[in-house]
N, C-alpha and C positions, 0 to 999 in steps of 0.2 A: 317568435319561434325561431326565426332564424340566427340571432341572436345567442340564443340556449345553444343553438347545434354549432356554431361558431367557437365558441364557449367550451364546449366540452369535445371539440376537435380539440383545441389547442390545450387541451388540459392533458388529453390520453398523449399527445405529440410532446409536449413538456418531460412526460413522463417515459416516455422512452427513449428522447435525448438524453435523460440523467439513468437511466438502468446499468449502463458500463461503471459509471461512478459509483452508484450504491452498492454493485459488485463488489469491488475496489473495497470499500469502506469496510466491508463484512468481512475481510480478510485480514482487516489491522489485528494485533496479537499486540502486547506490551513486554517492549526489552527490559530487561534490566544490567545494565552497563555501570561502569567504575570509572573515576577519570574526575566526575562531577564541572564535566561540560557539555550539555545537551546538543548545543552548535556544531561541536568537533566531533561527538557521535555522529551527531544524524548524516555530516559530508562524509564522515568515514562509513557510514549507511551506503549511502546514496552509491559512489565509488566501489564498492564491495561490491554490491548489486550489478550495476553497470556491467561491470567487468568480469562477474561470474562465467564460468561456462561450463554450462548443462551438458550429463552426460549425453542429452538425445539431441544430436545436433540441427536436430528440425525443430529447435526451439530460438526463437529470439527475443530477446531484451524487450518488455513491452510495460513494467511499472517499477520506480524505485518510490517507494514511500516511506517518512520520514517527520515524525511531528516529536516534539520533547512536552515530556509528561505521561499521566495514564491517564485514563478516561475522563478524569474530571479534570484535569491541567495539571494536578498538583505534579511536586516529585520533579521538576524539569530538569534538574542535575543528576537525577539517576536513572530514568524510566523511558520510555520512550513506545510512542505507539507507533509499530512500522510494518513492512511486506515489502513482500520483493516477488514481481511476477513475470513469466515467460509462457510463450505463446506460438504455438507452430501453424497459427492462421486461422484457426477453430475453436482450440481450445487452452485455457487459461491453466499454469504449471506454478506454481507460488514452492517459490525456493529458499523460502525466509528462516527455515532453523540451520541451513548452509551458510545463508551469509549474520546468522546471530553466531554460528560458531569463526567465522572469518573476522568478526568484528569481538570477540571475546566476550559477549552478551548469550544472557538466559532467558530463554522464553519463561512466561508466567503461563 
């Protein structure tokens, strides 16, 4: 018995350490960029994001995300599954078709 309850502490705990992540994950969108370098996207991603600045200046820098490919891998030279988010402590502000238009990419 104790066992079980052990067990299934650590399973609901598991699962709300990863809740911010799965967030995160629900908000990728796939780029589609020119250039046919996934690598030089996604820094030119990441740097875009970073540097952004929200017109609500009680937002701060809280995710640059940046993978090459779409959902199944393919495409890594033109695609890209990405987000970009800010956060004024509470709540989560994803700024991603600002920095697809800074980065010369189209959202799908």
């Amino acid at each position: 018995m104790k066992f079980t309850l052990v067990a299934a502490f650590a399973s609901v705990a598991a699962l709300v350490a990863f809740a911010p992540a799965a967030q995160a994950a629900d908000d990728r969108v796939i780029a589609d960029f020119k250039g046919g370098n996934g690598d030089e996207f996604c820094n030119s991603w990441r740097c875009n994001c970073i540097n952004y600045v929200p017109k609500n200046k009680k937002l701060s820098f809280q995710t640059a995300y940046c993978q090459k490919g779409d959902f199944s891998g393919n495409f890594p030279d033109s695609k890209a599954r990405v987000f970009c988010s800010f956060t004024d402590g509470s709540k989560t502000t994803t700024v991603t078709k600002h920095v697809a238009a800074a980065t010369f990419a189209t959202l799908e």
